[in-house]
C-alpha positions as CSV (number, residue, x, y, z in Angstrom):
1,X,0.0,0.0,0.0
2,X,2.8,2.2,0.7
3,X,4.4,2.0,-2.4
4,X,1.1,4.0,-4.5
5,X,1.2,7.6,-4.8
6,X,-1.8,9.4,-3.9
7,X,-1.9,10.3,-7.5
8,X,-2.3,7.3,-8.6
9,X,-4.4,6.1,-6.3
10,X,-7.6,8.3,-6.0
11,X,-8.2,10.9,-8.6
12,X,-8.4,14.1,-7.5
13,X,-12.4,16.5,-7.8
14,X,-12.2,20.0,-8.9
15,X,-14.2,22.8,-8.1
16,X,-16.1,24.1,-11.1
17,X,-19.3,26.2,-11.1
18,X,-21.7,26.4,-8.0
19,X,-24.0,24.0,-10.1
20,X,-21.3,21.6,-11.5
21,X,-22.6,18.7,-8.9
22,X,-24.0,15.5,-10.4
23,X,-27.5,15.5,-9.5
24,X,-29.8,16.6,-12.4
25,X,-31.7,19.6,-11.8
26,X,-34.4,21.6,-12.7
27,X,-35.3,24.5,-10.5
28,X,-39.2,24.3,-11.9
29,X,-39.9,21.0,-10.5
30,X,-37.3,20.5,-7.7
31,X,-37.5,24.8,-6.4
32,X,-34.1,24.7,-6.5
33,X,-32.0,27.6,-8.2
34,X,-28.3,27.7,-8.1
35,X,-28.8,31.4,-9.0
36,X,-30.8,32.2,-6.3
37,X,-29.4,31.7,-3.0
38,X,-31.9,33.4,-0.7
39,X,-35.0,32.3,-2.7
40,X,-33.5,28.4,-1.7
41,X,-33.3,28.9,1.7
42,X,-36.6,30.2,1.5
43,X,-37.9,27.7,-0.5
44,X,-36.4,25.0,2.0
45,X,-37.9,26.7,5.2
46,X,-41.6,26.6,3.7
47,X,-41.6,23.0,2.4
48,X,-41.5,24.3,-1.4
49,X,-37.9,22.5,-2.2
50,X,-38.1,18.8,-3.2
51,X,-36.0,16.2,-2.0
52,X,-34.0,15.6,-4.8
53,X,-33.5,20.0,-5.1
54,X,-32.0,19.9,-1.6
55,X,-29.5,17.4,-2.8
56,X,-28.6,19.0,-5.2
57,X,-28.3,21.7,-3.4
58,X,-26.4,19.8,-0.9
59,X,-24.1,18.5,-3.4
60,X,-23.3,21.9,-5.0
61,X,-22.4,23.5,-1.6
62,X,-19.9,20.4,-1.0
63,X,-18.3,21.4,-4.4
64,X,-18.2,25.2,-3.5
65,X,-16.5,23.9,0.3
66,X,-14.5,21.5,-1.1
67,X,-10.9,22.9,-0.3
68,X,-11.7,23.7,3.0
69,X,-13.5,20.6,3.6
70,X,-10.3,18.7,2.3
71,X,-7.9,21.1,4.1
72,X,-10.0,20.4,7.5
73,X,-10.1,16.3,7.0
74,X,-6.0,16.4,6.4
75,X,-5.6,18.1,9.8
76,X,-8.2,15.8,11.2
77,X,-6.4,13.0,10.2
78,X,-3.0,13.9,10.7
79,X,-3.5,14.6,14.6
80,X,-5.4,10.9,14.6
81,X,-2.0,9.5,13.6
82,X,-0.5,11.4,15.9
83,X,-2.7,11.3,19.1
84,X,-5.8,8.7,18.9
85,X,-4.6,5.5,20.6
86,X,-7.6,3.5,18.3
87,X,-5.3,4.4,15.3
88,X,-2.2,4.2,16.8
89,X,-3.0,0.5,18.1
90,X,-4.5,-0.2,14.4
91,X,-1.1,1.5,12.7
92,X,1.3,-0.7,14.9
93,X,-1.1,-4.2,14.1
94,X,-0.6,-3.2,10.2
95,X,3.1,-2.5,10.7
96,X,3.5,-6.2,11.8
97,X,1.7,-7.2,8.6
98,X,4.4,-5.5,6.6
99,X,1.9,-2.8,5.5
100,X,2.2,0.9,6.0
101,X,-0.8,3.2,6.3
102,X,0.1,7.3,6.4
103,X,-0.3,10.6,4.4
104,X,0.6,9.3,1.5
105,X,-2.1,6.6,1.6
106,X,-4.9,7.9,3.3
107,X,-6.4,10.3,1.3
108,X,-9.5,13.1,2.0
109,X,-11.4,13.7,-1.1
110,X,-14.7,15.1,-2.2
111,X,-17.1,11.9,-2.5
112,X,-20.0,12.9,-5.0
113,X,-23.8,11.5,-4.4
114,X,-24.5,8.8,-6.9
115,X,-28.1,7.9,-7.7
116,X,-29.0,4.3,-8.9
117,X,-31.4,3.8,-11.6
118,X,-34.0,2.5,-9.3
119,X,-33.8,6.2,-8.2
120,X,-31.8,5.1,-4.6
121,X,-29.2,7.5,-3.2
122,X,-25.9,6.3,-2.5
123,X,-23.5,8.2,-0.2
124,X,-20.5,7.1,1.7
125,X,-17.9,7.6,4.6
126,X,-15.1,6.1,2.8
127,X,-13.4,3.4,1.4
128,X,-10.4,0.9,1.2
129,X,-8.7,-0.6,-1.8
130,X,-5.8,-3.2,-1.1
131,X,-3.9,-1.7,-4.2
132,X,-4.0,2.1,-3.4
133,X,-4.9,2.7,0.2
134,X,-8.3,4.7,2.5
135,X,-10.5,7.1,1.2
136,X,-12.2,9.7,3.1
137,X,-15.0,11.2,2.1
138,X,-14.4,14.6,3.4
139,X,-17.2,16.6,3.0
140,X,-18.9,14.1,4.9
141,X,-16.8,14.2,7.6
142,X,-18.9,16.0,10.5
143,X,-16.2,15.8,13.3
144,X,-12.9,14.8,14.5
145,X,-14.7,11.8,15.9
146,X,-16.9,10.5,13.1
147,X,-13.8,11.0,10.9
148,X,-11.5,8.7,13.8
149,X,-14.8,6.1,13.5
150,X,-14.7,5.9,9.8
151,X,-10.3,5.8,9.5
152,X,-10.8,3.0,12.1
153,X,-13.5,0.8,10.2
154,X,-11.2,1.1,7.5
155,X,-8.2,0.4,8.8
156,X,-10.0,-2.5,10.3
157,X,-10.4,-3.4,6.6
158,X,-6.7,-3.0,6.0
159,X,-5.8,-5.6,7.9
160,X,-8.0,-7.9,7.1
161,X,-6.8,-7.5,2.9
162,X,-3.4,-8.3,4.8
163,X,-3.9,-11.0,7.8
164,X,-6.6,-13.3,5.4
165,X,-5.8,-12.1,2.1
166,X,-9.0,-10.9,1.0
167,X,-10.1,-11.4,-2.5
168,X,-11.8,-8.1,-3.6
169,X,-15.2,-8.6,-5.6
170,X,-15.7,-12.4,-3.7
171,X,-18.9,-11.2,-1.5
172,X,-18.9,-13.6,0.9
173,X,-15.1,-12.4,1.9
174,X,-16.3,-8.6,2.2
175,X,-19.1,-9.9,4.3
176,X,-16.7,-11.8,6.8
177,X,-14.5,-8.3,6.4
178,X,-17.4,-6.1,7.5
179,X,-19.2,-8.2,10.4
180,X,-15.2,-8.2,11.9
181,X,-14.8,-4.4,11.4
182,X,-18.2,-4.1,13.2
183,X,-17.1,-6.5,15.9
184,X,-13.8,-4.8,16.5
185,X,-14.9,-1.1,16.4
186,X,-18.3,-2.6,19.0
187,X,-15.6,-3.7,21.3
188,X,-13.7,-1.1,21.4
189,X,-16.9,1.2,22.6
190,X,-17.7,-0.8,24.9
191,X,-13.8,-1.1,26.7
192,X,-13.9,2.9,26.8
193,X,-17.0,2.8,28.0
194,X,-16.1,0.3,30.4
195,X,-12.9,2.2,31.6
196,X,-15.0,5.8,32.0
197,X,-17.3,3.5,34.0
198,X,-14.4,2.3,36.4
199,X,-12.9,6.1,36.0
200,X,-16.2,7.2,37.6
201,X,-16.4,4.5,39.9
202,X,-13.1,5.1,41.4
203,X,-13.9,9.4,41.6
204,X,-17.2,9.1,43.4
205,X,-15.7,6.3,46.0
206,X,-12.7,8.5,46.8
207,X,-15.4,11.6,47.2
208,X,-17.4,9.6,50.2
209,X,-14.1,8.9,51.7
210,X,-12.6,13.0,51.7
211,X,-14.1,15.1,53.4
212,X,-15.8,18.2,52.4
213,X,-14.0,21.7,53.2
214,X,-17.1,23.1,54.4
215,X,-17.3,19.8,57.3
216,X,-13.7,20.6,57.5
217,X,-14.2,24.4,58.3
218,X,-17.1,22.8,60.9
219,X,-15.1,20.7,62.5
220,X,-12.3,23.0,63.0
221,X,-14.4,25.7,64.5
222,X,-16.0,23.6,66.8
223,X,-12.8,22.5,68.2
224,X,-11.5,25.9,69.2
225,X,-14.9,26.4,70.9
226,X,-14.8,23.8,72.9
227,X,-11.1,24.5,73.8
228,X,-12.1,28.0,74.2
229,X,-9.5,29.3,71.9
């Protein structure tokens, strides 16, 4: 994975025009306008946009966001690499594999809606390939967090291609592939959730045990007057 420039791996989106998305339009029957920015807001508010004009519109504000979007993901995920101890664990288990996953190979792109012909709308997260590396869909990244979530489930993926040798199109192996990267990423919640749990635990017993400073105060006072100091 290492060895594929990012290049090479994922082809690049450019920003066009503020209605270059994919999603056919036509402002008469959806109430979208790419012209008329206030109208759509409008039209949104009072229930006069359809569903497929607010993707659209959706799509073509991605395209319009789409450096900062990419500029945000690429910090996201370079303090992940540096700092989240999911993907830090996940790195070190694909470095014994012989693989490599970094800058160079994890890559935050602008991931277009695409539409089916039965009229189903198809968006993603992300995605691995054993030959090129992780995508990220970054303008559908909505936090540090659901961006760690989605690098994870696919670095979950990367070492599966690596540990089982996972043939790529054979369904039943990305079945076995995605009911282990749901395992994996299910147990993990629940061991942090266990370990705030103890963390809690552990705060609230040493509270009963420590006194207050106002039963201090209390006890102090009382002291001198019984001394009559």
């Amino acid at each position: 994975m290492a060895d594929v420039a990012p290049s090479q791996a994922l082809p690049t989106t450019s920003s066009t025009s503020p209605s270059s998305s994919s999603i056919p339009n036509n402002p008469s029957e959806t109430g979208y306008d790419p012209t008329l920015r206030w109208r759509n807001y409008f039209n949104v508010l009072t229930g006069r946009m359809s569903p497929r004009g607010q993707l659209a519109m959706r799509e073509d504000a991605y395209v319009r966001n789409e450096s900062a979007d990419i500029q945000r993901c690429e910090e996201w995920r370079s303090w992940l690499f540096t700092y989240s101890p999911t993907i830090i664990f996940l790195r070190q288990q694909i470095r014994l594999l012989n693989g490599e996953l970094d800058e160079e190979n994890v890559i935050c792109r602008r991931c277009p809606t695409r539409i089916d012909d039965d009229g189903s709308v198809r968006r993603q997260g992300g995605g691995f390939s054993a030959g090129h590396g992780i995508l990220i869909c970054a303008n559908e990244m909505r936090s540090r967090s659901h961006l760690e979530d989605t690098l994870a489930h696919e670095m979950v993926h990367a070492w599966d291609s690596l540990r089982w040798k996972v043939k790529e199109g054979d369904l039943r192996h990305a079945a076995c592939t995605e009911v282990c990267s749901f395992l994996v990423l299910i147990s993990y919640v629940l061991y942090r959730l266990k370990m705030d749990f103890d963390a809690y635990c552990l705060n609230d017993d040493r509270s009963a045990h420590q006194p207050s400073q106002a039963s201090v105060a209390g006890h102090a006072s009382s002291s001198r007057e019984e001394t009559g100091t």
